[in-house]
N, C-alpha and C positions, 0 to 999 in steps of 0.2 A: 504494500500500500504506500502507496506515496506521502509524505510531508512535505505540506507547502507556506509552512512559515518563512519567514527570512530571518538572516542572522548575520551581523557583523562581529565576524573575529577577531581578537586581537591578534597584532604582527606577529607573536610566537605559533602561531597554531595555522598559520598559512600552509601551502604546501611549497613554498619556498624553503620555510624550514627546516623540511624531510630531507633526508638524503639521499638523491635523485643522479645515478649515476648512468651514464649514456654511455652504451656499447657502441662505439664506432664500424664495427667490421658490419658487414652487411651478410646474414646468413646464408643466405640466400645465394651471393657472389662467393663463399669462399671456398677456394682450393687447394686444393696437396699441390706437392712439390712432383714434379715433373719431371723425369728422365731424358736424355738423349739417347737416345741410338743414332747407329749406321742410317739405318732405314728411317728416322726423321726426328719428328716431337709425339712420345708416347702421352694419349691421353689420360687424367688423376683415373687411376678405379673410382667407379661409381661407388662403391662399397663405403671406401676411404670419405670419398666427397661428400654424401651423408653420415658420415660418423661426424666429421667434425663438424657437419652445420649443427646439428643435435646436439652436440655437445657447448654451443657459442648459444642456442636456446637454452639449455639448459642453466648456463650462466646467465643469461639475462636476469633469468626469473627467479634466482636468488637473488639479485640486486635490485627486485622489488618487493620490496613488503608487502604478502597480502594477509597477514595475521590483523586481530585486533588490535595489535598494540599500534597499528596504522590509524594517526585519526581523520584520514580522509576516507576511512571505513567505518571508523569504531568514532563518531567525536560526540565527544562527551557533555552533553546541555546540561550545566548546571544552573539554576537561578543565584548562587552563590560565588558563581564564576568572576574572576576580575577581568579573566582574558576572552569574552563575548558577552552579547548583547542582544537579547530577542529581541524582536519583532512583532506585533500583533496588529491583525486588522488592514494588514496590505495585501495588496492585488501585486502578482510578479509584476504584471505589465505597467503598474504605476511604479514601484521601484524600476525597472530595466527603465524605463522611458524619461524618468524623471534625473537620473545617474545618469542617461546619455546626454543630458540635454545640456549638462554646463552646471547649469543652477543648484545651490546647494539647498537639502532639505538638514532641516532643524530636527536633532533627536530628542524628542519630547518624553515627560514623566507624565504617570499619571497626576493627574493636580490633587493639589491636595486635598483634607477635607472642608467641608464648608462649615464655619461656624453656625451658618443659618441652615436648614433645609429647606427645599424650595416647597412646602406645605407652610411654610410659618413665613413667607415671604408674600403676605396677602395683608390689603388694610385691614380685614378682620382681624387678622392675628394679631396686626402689631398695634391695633386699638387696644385687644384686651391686655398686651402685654404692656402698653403705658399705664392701662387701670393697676393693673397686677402690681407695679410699680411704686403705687401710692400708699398700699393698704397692707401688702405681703410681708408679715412679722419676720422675717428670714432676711429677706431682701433689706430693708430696713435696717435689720442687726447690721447687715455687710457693709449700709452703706456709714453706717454711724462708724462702724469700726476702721474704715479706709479713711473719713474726715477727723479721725482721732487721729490718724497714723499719719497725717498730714499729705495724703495722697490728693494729687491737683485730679480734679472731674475729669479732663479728658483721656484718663487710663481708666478703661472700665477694665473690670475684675469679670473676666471672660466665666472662669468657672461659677461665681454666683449669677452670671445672668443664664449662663444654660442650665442651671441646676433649676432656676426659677420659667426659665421659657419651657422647663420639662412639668413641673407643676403648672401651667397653663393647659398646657396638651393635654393633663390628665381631667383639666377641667372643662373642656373644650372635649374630650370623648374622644381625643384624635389617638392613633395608632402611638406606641412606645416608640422613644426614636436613638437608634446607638449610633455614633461616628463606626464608620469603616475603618475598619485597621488592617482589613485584607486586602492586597491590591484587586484582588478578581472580581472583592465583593464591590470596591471603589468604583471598577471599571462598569461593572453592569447598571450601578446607578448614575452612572454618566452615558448609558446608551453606546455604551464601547464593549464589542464582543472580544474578553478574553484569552478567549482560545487561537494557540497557534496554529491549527486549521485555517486551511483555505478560505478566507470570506466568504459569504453569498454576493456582496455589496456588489453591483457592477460598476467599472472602469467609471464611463460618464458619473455616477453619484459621488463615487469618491473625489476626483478632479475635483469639483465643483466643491464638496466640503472640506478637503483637507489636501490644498492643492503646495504645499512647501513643506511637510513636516512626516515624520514617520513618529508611530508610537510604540513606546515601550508599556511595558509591565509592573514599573518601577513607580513611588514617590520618589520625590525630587532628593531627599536625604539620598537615598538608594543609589539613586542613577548618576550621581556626579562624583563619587568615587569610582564606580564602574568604567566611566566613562575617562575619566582623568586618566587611569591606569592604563589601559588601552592608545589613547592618544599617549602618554609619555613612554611608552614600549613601541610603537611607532617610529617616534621621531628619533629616538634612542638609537635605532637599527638606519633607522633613514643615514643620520650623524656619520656614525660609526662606521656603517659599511655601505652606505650609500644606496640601500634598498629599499626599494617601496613596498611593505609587503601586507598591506592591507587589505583587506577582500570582502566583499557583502555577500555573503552565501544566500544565495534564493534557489528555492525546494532543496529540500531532505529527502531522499530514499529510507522508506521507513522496511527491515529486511530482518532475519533471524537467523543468526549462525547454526548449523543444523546439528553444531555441538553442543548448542544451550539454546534450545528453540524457545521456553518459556520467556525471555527477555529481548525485547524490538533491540535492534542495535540501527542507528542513525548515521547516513552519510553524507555530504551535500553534493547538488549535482551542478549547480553551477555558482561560479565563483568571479562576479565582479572587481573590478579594480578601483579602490578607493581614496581620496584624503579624507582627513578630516579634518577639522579649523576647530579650535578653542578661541571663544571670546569672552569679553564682558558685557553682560546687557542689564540694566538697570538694578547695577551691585551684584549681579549674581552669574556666572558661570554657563555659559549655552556653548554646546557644541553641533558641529553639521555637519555634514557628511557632503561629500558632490564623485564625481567621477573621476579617475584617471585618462587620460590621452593613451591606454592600453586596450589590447583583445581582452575578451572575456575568457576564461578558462572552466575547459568542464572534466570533471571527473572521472579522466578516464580506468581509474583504477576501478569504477563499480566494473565498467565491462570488463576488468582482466579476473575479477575477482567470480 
């Protein structure tokens, strides 16, 4: 079954990384050593001439890993990872098209939580919550206790207002309401499907809503060490040895070693070429991602494997 989320790698886990070693002889051209005779130039025994292509195959294929310790076979999706970065919620064709185009998309966190929910974002609610205000013994204690403490008005004391907008709610007959602390459960209340599965959403609607930015899985705490780590392992290798070795992997081969079938093992099948840019944008940390001036690369290890 196929997987078709996308994933940007960190530079260690490219397949630049692996070590890729290229048999120059062509097996297919090569020849034994040739005798002279009287009588002319004897040709290689055929016998000879396929032993040693067979034998220049046979090397090959030890100089490529198809075990799992390969992770352009075996790569290993962690949500704990520093060296990658899921994806959710993208159409291939809006990453490959939007990476080709020049323009850089913005890699985005889940946002945060809302202090308000948008049930209590109504002039009914926020009438009763000015009433609640005047009369609630609680509320009142808190605010005596901040004008003792010589706290100036304009710092409201977040926790006593949601303690008190939740005794509204309960007066008001509305549903219990808990902040999200799980990013999945964050995502589904902001109308953002989850799941690294392929979208339904077609091309045209996406464009149209989210035409510069790809999204993660992550709050913002989350995703800018992730992120950081990744770009300075990047630029690290870029420096040093002058490699660009960033990649956005779009679709997963989702596949089972027939040695431990109970567990999916994940490959990617195609491997974009990327920068990324760190900036600052109103005190806070954004990074983007755009395209390379390179081919794209695809996996040909699934077919050897």
């Amino acid at each position: 079954m196929g997987n078709t989320e996308a994933d940007i790698p960190a530079a260690s886990q490219t397949p630049w990384d692996e070590t890729l070693t290229t048999v120059s002889a062509n097996p297919d051209r090569a020849t034994a050593s040739t005798s002279e005779h009287s009588a002319g130039v004897v040709e290689p025994d055929s016998a000879i001439s396929e032993m040693v292509r067979q034998g220049i195959l046979k090397a090959r294929e030890k100089l490529i890993d198809l075990s799992l310790r390969n992770g352009m076979l075996h790569y290993r999706l962690s949500e704990t990872s520093s060296r990658h970065v899921r994806i959710i919620g993208e159409q291939p064709e809006f990453l490959v098209k939007g990476l080709a185009s020049g323009h850089s998309l913005n890699v985005v966190p889940i946002p945060p939580v809302d202090v308000v929910p948008r049930d209590e974002d109504t002039s009914e609610f926020r009438a009763a919550l000015t009433a609640a205000k005047g009369v609630d013994p609680e509320w009142l204690a808190a605010e005596d206790t901040r004008r003792a403490a010589g706290i100036r008005g304009r710092f409201r004391d977040k926790a006593a207002e949601r303690a008190l907008r939740d005794r509204v709610r309960a007066q008001r007959a509305m549903p219990q309401w808990r902040a999200a602390t799980d990013p999945k459960a964050r995502a589904r209340e902001l109308g953002i499907d989850p799941s690294y599965d392929l979208p339904a959403t077609n091309l045209s609607e996406q464009d149209e809503r989210r035409n510069d930015k790809v999204q993660t899985l992550f709050f913002p705490e989350r995703l800018e060490p992730k992120l950081n780590a990744i770009h300075a392992a990047a630029r690290m290798l870029q420096e040093d040895a002058g490699i660009s070795a960033l990649y956005c992997a779009v679709g997963f081969l989702e596949w089972y070693d027939p040695d431990d079938a109970p567990e999916p093992v994940f490959a990617p099948l195609v491997l974009l070429p990327i920068n990324m840019e760190k900036r600052v944008v109103n005190c806070e940390y954004t990074f983007s991602i755009a395209g390379r001036d390179e081919d794209e690369t695809t996996n040909w290890r699934c077919a050897r494997s």
